[in-house]
TITORSE-140328 format. One record per residue (C-alpha): residue in one letter; residue number from 1; y, z, x. Coordinates in nm, 3 decimals. Each point is the difference from the previous one (the first is absolute). Layout:
% TITORSE-140328
   rest    nr        yy        zz        xx
      A   NUM         Y         Z         X
...
***
This chain:
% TITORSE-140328
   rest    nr        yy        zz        xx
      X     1     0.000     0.000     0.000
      X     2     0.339    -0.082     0.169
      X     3     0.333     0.152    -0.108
      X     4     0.338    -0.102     0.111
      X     5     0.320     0.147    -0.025
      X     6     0.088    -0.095    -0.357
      X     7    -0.266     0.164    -0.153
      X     8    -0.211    -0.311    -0.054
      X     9    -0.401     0.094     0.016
      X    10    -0.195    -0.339    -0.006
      X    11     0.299    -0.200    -0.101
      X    12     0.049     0.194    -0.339
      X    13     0.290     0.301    -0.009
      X    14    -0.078     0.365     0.066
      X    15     0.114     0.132    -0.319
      X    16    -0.063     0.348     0.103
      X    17     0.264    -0.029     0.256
      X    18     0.347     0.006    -0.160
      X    19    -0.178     0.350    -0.186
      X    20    -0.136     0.114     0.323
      X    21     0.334    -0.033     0.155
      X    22     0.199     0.194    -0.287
      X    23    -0.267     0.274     0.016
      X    24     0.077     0.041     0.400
      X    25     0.360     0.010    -0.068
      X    26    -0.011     0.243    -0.275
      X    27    -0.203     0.206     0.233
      X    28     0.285    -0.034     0.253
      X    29     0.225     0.059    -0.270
      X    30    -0.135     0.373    -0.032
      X    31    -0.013     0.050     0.349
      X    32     0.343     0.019     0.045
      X    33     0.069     0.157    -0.351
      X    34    -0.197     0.253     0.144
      X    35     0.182     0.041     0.303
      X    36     0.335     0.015    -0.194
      X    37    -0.169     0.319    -0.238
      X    38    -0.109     0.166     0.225
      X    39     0.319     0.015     0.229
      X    40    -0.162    -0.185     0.304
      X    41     0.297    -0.266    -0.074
      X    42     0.345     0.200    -0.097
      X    43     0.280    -0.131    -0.246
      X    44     0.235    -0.222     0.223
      X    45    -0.261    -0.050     0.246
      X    46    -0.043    -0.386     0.144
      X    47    -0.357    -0.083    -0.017
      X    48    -0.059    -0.246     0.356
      X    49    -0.225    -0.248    -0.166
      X    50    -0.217    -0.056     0.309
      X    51    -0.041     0.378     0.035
      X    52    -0.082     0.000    -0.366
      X    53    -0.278    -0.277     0.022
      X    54    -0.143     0.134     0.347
      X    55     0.030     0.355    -0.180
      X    56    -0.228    -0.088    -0.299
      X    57    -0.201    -0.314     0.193
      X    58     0.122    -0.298    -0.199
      X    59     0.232    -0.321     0.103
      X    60     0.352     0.033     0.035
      X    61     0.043    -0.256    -0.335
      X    62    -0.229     0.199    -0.178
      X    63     0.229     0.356     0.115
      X    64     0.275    -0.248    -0.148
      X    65    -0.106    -0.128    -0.311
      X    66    -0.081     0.429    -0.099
      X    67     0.290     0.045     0.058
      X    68     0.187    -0.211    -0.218
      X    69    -0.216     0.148    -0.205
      X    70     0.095     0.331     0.035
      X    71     0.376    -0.128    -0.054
      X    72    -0.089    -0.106    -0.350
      X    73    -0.173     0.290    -0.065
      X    74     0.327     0.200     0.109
      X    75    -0.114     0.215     0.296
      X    76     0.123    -0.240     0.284
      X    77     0.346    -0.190     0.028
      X    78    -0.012    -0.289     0.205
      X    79     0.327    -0.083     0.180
      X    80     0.156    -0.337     0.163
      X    81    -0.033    -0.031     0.364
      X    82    -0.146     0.378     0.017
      X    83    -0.334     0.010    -0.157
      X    84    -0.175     0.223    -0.208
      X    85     0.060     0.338    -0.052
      X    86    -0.078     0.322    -0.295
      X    87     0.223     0.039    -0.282
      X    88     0.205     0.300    -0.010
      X    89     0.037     0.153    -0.368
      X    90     0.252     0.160    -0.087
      X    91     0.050     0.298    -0.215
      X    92     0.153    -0.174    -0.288
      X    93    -0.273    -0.264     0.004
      X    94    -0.280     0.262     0.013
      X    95     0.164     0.151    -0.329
      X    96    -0.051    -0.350    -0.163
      X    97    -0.364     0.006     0.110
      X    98    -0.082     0.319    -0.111
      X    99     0.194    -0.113    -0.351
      X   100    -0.236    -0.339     0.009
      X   101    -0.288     0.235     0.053
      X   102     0.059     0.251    -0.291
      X   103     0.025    -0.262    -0.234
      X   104    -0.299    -0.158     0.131
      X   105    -0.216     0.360    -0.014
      X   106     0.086     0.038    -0.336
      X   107    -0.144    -0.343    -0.094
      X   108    -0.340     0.092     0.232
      X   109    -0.078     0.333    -0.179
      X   110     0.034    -0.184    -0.337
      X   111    -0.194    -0.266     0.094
      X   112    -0.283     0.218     0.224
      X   113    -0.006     0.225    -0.308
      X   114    -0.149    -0.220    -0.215
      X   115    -0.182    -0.199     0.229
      X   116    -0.205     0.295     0.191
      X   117    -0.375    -0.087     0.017
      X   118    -0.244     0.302    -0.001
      X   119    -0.032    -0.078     0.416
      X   120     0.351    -0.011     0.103
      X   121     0.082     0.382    -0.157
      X   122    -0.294     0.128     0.175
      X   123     0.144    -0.133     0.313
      X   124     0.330     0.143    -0.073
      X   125    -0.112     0.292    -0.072
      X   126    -0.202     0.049     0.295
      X   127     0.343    -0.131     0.188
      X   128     0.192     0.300    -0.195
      X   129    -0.277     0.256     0.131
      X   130     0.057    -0.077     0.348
      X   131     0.339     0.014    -0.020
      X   132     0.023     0.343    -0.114
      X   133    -0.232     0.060     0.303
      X   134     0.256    -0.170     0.213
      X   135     0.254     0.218    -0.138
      X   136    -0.187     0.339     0.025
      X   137    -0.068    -0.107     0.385
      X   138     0.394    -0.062     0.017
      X   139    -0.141    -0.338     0.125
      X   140     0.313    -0.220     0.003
      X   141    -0.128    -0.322     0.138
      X   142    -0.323     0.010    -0.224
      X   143     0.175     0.053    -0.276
      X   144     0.237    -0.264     0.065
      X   145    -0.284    -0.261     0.044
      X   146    -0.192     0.121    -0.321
      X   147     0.332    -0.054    -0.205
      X   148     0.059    -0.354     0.093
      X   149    -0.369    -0.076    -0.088
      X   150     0.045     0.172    -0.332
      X   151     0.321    -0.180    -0.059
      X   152    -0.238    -0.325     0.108
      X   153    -0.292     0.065    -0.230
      X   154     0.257     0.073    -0.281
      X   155     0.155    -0.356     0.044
      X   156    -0.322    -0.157    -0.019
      X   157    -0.059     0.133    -0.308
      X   158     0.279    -0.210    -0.147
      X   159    -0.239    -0.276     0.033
      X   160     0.340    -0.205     0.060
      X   161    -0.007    -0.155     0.331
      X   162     0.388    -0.138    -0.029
      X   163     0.123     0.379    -0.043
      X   164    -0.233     0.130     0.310
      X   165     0.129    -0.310     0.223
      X   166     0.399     0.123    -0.118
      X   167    -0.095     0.334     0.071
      X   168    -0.097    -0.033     0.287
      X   169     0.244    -0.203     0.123
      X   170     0.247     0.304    -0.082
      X   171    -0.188     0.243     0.180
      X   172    -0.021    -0.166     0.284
      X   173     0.360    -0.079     0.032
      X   174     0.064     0.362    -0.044
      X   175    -0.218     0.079     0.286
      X   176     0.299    -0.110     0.221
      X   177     0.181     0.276    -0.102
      X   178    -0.205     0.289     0.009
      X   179    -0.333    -0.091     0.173
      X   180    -0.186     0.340    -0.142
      X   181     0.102     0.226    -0.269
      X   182     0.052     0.289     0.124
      X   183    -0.143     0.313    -0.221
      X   184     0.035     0.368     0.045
      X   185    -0.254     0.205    -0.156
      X   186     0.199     0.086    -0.268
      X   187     0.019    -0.377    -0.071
      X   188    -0.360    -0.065     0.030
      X   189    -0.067     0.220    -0.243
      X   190     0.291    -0.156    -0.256
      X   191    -0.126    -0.352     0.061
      X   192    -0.407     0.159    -0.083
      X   193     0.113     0.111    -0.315
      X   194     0.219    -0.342    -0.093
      X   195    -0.334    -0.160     0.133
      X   196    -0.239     0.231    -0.243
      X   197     0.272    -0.078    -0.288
      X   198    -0.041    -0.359     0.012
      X   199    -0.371     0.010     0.043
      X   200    -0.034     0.202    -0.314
      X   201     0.251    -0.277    -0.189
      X   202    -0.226    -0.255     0.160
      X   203    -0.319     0.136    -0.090
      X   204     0.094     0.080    -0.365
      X   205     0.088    -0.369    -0.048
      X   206     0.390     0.151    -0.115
      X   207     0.191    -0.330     0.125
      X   208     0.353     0.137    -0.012
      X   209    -0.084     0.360     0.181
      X   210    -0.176    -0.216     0.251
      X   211     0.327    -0.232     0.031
      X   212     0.284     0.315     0.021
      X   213    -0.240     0.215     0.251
      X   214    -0.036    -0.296     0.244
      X   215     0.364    -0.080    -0.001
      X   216     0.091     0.371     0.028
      X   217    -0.228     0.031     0.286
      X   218     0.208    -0.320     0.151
      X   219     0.294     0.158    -0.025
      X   220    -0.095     0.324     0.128
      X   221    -0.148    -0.230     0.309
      X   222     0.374    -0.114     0.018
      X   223     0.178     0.327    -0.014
      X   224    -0.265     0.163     0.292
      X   225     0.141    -0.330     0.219
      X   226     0.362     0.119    -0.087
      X   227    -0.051     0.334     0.090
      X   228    -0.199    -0.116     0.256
      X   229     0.336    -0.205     0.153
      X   230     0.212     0.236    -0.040
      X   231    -0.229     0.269     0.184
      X   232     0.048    -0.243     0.338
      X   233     0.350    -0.077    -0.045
      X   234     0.073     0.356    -0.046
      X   235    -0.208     0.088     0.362
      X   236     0.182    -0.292     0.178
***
């Protein structure tokens, strides 16, 4: 069998190919996405775009065209004559976000509470039962990781794909203002009880609890990322 560069195999087009190539480049895609979460690239940082591609073992055009990505997507700005580099958000835009994402909650726990299957409340409610393990450990970064998979399970229970791809477009954006949430143990506990609220709304099938007690909880996220601010302004 010969292949040449065009993705012809015996004269007849590699269909496969144009799907294999937007697979890789998805996979780049989150890569770097990851990168950007998890602070490893900073708000207003340049990304090099052959460090980038040697970084994560792919072509520079590749590195490129995840990029431009990533500019669509709203976590990189791409700038004349400079390059690439991650956005900054400001406070004011963060507000909007978090406003975007409230309204968006409050559509999820309508839609997730009356859409639950029998299998997705056991798994939140195994999710809630080791979060209040995380909280009576005072384990801050387990409990941090537990909520954003309950938050994920709950968004697949919408069973709407177009509100899960908008919601977590917002989320990510808002990861390049605050990269973790930060919770005190006063907090944790707060956000366990908003999180056994909504489950019991969920559970119950009661579509418009479900709907206020995930936007409350949204808000509450937003007001913990004020106070949050203002704690590191204040020790500046």
């Amino acid at each position: 069998m010969k292949t040449d560069t065009t993705g012809v195999v015996n004269g007849k087009a590699n269909a496969r190919a144009p799907e294999v190539i937007a697979s890789k480049l998805d996979e780049i895609r989150d890569q770097v996405r990851g990168m950007i979460q998890r602070g490893e690239l900073r708000p207003g940082e340049r990304v090099n775009e052959q460090a980038l591609a040697q970084h994560i073992g792919v072509g520079r055009n590749s590195a490129r065209e995840a990029l431009r990505a990533l500019e669509q997507a709203g976590l990189v700005r791409i700038v004349p004559n400079r390059g690439a580099e991650v956005r900054r958000l400001s406070l004011e835009e963060a507000m909007d976000l978090y406003e975007i994402r409230a309204g968006l909650a409050r559509t999820a726990g309508r839609l997730a509470a009356l859409r639950l299957t029998a299998e997705e409340e056991r798994s939140l409610s195994a999710l809630i039962d080791s979060m209040d393990a995380a909280v009576a450990a005072r384990d801050t970064p387990e409990y941090q990781a537990l909520n954003t998979e309950f938050h994920s399970q709950l968004m697949k229970a919408t069973k709407n794909p177009r509100l899960i791809k908008i919601n977590q477009a917002v989320e990510e954006e808002l990861t390049l203002y605050l990269h973790k949430g930060v919770y005190s143990y006063t907090q944790m506990q707060r956000s366990a009880k908003e999180h056994h609220d909504l489950f019991n709304a969920l559970r119950t099938g009661h579509a418009e609890a479900a709907a206020q007690a995930f936007e409350n909880h949204v808000q509450t996220g937003k007001k913990r990322m004020l106070d949050t601010v203002s704690t590191s302004e204040s020790d500046r």
